[in-house]
Backbone as CSV, one residue per row, in Angstrom:
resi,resn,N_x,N_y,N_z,CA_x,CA_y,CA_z,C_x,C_y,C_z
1,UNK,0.840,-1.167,0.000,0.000,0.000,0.000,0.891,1.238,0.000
2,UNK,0.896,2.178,-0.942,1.277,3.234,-0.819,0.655,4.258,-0.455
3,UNK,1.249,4.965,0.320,0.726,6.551,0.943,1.232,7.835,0.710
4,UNK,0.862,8.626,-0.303,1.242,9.672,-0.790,0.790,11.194,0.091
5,UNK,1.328,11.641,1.231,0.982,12.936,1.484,1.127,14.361,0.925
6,UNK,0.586,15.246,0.533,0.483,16.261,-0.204,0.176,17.494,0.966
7,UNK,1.223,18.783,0.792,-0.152,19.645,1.364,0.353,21.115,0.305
8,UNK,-1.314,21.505,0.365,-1.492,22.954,-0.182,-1.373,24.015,0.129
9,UNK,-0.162,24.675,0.168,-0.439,26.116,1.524,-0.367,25.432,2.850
10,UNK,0.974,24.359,2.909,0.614,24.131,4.353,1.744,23.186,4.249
11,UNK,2.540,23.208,5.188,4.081,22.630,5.302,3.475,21.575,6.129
12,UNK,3.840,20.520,6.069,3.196,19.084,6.733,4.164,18.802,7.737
13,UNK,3.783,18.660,8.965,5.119,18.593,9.810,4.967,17.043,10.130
14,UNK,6.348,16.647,10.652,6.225,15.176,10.848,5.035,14.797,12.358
15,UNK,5.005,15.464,13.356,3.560,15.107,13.834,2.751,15.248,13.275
16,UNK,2.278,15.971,12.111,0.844,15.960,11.432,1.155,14.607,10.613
17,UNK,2.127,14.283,9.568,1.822,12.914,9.015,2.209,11.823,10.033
18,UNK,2.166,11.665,11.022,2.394,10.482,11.812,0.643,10.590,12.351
19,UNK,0.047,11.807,12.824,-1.196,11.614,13.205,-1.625,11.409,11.769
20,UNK,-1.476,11.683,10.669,-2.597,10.775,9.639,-2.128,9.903,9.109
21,UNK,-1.105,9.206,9.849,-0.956,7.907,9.133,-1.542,7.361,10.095
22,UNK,-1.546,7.361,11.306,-2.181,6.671,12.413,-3.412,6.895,11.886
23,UNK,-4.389,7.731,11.559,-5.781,7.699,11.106,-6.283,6.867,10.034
24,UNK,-5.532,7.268,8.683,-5.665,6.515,8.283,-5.128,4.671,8.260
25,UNK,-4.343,4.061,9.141,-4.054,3.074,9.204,-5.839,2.253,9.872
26,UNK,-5.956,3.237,10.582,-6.918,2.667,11.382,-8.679,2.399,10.705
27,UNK,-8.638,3.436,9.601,-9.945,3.779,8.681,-9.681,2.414,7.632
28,UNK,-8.219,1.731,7.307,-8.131,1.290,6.489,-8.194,-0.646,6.891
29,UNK,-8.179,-0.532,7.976,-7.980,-1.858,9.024,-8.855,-2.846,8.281
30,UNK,-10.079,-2.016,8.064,-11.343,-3.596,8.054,-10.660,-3.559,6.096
31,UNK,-9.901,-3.708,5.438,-10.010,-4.057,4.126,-8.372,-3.934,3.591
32,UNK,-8.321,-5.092,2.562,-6.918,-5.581,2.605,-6.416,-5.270,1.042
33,UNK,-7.521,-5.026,0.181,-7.301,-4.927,-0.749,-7.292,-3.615,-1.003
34,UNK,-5.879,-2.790,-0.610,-5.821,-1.455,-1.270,-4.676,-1.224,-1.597
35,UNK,-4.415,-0.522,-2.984,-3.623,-0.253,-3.680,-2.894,0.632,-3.689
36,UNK,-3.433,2.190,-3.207,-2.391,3.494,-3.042,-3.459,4.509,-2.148
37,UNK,-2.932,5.232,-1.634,-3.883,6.624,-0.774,-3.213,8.022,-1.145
38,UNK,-3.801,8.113,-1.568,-3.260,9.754,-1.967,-4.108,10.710,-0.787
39,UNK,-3.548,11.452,0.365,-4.539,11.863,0.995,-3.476,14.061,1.113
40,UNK,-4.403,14.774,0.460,-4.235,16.133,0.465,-4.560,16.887,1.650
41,UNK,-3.549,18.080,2.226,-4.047,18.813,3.354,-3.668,19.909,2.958
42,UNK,-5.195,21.088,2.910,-4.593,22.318,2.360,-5.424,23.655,3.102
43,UNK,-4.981,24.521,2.841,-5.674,25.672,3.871,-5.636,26.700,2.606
44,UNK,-7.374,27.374,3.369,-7.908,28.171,2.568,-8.333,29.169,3.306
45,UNK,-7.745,30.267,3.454,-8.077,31.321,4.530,-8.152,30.823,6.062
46,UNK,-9.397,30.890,6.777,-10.073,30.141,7.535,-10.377,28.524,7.503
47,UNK,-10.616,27.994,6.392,-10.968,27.016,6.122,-9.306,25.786,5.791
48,UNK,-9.614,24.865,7.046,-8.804,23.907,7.348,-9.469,22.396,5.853
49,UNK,-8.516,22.018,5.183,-9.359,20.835,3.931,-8.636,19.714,3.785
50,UNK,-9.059,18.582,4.800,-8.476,17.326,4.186,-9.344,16.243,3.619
51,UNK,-8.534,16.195,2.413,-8.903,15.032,0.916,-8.255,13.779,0.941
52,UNK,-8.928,12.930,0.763,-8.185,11.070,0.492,-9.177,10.914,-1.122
53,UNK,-8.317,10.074,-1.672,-8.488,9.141,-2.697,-7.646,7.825,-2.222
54,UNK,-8.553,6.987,-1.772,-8.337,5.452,-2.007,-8.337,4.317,-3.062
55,UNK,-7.374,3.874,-3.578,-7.531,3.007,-4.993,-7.644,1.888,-4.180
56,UNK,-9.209,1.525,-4.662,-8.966,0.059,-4.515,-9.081,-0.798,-5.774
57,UNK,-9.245,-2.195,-5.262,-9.267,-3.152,-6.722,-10.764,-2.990,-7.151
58,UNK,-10.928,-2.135,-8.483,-12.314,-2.191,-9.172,-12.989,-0.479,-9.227
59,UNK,-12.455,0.145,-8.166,-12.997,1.328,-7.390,-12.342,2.164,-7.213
60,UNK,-12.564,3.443,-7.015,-11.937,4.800,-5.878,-12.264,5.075,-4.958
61,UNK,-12.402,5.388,-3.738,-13.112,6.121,-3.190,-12.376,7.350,-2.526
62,UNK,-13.279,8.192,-2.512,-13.111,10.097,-2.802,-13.914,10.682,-1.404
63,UNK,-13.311,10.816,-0.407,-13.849,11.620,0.766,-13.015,12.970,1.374
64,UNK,-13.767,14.188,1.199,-13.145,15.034,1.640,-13.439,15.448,3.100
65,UNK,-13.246,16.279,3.384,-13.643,16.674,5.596,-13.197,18.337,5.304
66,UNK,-14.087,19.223,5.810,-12.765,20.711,6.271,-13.435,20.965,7.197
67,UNK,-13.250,21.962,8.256,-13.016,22.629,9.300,-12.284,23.542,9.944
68,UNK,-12.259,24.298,11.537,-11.337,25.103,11.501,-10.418,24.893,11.751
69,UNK,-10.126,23.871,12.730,-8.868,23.044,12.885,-8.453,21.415,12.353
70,UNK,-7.328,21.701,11.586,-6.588,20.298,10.686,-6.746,19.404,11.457
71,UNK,-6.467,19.315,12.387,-6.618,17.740,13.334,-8.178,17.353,12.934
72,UNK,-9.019,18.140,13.303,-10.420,18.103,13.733,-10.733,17.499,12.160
73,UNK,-10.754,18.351,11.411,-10.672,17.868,9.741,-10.458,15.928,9.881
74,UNK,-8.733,16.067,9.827,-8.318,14.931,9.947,-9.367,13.593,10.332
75,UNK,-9.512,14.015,11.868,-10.686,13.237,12.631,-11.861,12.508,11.410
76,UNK,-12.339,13.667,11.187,-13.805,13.795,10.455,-13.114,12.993,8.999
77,UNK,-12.548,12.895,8.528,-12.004,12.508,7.659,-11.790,10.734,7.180
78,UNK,-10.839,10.329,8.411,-11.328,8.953,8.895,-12.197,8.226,9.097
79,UNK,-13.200,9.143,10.191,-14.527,8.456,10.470,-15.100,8.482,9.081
80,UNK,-15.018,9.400,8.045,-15.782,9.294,6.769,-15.149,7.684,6.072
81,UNK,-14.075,7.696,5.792,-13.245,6.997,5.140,-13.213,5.796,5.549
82,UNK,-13.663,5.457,6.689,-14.313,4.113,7.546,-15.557,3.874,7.472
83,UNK,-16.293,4.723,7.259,-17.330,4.110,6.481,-18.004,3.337,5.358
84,UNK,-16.990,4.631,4.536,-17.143,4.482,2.752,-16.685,2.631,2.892
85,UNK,-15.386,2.748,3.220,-14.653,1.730,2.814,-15.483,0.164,3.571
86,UNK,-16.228,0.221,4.905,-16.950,-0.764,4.961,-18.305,-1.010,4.130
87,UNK,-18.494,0.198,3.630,-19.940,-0.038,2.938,-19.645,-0.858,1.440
88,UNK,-18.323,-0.517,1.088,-17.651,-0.919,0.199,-17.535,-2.805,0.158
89,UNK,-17.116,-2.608,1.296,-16.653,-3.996,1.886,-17.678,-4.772,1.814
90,UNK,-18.855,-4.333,2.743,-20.206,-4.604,2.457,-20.956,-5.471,1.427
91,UNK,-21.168,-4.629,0.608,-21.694,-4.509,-0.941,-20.535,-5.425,-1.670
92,UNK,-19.431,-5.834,-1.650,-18.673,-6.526,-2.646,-19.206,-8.333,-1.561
93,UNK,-19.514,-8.320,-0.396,-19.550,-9.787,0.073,-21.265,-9.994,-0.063
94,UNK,-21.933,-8.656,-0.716,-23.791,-9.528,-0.332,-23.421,-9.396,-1.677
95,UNK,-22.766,-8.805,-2.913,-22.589,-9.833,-4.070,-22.241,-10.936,-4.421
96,UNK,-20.920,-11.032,-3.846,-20.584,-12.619,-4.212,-21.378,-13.484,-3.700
97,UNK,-22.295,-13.760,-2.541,-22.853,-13.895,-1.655,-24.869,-14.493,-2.600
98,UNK,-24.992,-13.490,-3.208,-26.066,-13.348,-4.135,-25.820,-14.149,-4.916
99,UNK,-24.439,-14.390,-5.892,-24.109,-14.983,-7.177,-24.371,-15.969,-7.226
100,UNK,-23.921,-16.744,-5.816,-23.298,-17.914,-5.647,-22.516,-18.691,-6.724
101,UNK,-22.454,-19.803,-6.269,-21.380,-20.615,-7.934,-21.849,-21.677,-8.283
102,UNK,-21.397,-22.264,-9.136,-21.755,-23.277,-10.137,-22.578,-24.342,-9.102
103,UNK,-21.817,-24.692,-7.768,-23.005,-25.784,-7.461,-23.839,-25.270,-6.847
104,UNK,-24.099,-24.286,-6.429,-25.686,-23.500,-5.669,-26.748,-23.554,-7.046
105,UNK,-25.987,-23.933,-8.289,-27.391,-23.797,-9.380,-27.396,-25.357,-9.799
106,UNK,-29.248,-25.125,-10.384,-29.626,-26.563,-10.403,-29.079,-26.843,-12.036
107,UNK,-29.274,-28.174,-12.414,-28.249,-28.775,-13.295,-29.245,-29.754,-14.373
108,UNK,-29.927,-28.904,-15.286,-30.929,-29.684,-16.221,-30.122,-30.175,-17.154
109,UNK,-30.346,-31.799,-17.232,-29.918,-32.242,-18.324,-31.128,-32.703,-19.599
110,UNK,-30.211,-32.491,-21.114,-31.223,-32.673,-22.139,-31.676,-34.209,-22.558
111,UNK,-32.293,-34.500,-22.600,-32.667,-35.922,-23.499,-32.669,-36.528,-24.592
């Protein structure tokens, strides 16, 4: 898994990426299949803005958070990104789940 930190207008200090790697390590726990995180931290006047893009296998998922304080952002950010990613999780096992396979179907032979 790669983790790409970015920031916009905003010098990333090594306690800020150690607290979002700790966040995100933890948003990313329930799912194994991920490919790269690109996650952006940028400031806009007043306005504190952190962005993730998660590649997974098949998918992206795209959650942003802002606020007045980056941590707080951060926070809100995770809890988003722990969601997405179980609903994700979710929805890929009541498919396979639905499909089932070759012997869950019945087996007409011709005459």
């Amino acid at each position: 898994m790669n983790l790409n930190l970015t920031g916009n207008h905003i010098e990333i200090t090594p306690a800020m990426r150690d607290y979002v790697v700790s966040k995100i390590e933890r948003a990313t726990r329930h799912f194994d299949n991920i490919m790269a995180i690109n996650v952006t931290l940028s400031v806009e006047k007043l306005k504190q803005k952190a962005e993730v893009t998660v590649h997974l296998r098949g998918r992206e998922v795209f959650v942003e958070a802002d606020g007045t304080d980056m941590y707080a952002s951060i926070d809100s950010l995770a809890d988003k990104l722990a969601r997405q990613i179980l609903k994700h999780k979710e929805k890929n096992i009541k498919q396979r789940n639905d499909q089932g396979g070759l012997k869950d179907q019945e087996f007409e032979q011709s005459e």
